[in-house]
C-alpha positions in Angstrom: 0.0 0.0 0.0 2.8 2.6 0.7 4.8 2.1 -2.1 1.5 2.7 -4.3 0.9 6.1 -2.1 4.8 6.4 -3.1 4.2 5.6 -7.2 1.2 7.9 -7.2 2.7 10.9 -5.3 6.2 10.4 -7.4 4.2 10.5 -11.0 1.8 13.8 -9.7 5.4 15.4 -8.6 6.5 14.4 -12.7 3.9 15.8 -14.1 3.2 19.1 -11.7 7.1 19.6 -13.1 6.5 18.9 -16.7 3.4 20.8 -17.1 5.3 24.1 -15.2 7.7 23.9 -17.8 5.2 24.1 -20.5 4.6 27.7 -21.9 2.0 29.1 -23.2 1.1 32.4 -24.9 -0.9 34.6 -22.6 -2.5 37.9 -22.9 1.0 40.7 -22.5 3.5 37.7 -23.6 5.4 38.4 -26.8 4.8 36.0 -29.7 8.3 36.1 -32.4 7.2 35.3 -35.9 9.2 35.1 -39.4 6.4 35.9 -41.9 5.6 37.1 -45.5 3.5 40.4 -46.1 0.1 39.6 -47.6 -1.3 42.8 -47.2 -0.7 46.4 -45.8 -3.7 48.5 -45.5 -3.1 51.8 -43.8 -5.9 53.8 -41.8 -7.0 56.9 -43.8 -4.9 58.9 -40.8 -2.1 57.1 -41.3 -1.3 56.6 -37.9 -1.4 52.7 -37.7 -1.9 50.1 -40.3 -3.4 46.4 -40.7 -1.3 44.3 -42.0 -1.6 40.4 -42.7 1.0 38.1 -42.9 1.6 34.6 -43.9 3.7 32.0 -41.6 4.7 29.0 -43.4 5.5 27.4 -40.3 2.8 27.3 -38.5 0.4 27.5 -41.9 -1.9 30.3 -40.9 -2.3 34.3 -41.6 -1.7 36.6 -38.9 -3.4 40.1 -38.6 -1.0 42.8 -37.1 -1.8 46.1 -35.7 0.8 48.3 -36.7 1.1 52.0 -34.9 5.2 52.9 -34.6 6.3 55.9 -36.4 9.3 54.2 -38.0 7.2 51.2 -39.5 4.7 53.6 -40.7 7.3 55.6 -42.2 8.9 52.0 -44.6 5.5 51.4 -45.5 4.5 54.9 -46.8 7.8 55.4 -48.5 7.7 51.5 -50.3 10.8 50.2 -48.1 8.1 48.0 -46.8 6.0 45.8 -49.8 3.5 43.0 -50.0 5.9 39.7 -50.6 8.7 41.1 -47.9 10.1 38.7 -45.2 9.4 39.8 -42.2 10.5 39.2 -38.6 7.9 40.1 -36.0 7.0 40.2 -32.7 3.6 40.8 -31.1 1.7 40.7 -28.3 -1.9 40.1 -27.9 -3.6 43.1 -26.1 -8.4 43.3 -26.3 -7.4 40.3 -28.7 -5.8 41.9 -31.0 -2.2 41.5 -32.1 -0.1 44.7 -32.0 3.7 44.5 -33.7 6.0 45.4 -31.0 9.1 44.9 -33.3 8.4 45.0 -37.5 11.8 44.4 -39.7 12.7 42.9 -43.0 14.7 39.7 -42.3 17.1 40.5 -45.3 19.5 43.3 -45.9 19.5 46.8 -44.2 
């Protein structure tokens, strides 16, 4: 009998440890993502943008709030196109995903 109290309380201690070292994405934890550009549709006030992207590796689209000055700036100017590959990071804020870092993954 007490080396069956022993087995059970060893294998809830397992997976009490495993399970703690499992993470998952939570509402104010930043998600990194390398993605293709679908589209970039800027507000009419042009201070933010909606842009949807493609990641192969996890085969979905992602919609991205986009409301930093220096983002807004690359795509008004072209530096930033539909079919660029980006590398983002977001975080998921009223469920919605705003970019907290926006950057090509190639060149300057």
């Amino acid at each position: 009998m007490k080396k069956a109290v022993s087995a059970v309380i060893v294998i809830a201690i397992m997976a009490l440890g495993l399970f703690s070292m499992t993470k998952v994405a939570s509402a104010g934890d930043e998600i990194k993502v390398v993605a293709v550009i679908q589209t970039i549709e800027l507000a009419k006030d042009g201070n933010s943008a909606t842009v949807v992207l493609k990641d192969d590796k996890a085969d979905k689209s992602i919609t991205v709030l986009v409301d930093d000055e220096l983002t807004l700036a690359k795509f008004k100017d072209h530096r930033i196109v539909e079919g660029d590959e980006i590398r983002l990071k977001y975080e998921v804020k009223d469920g919605k995903n705003h970019s907290t870092y926006f950057r090509k993954t190639a060149g300057c």
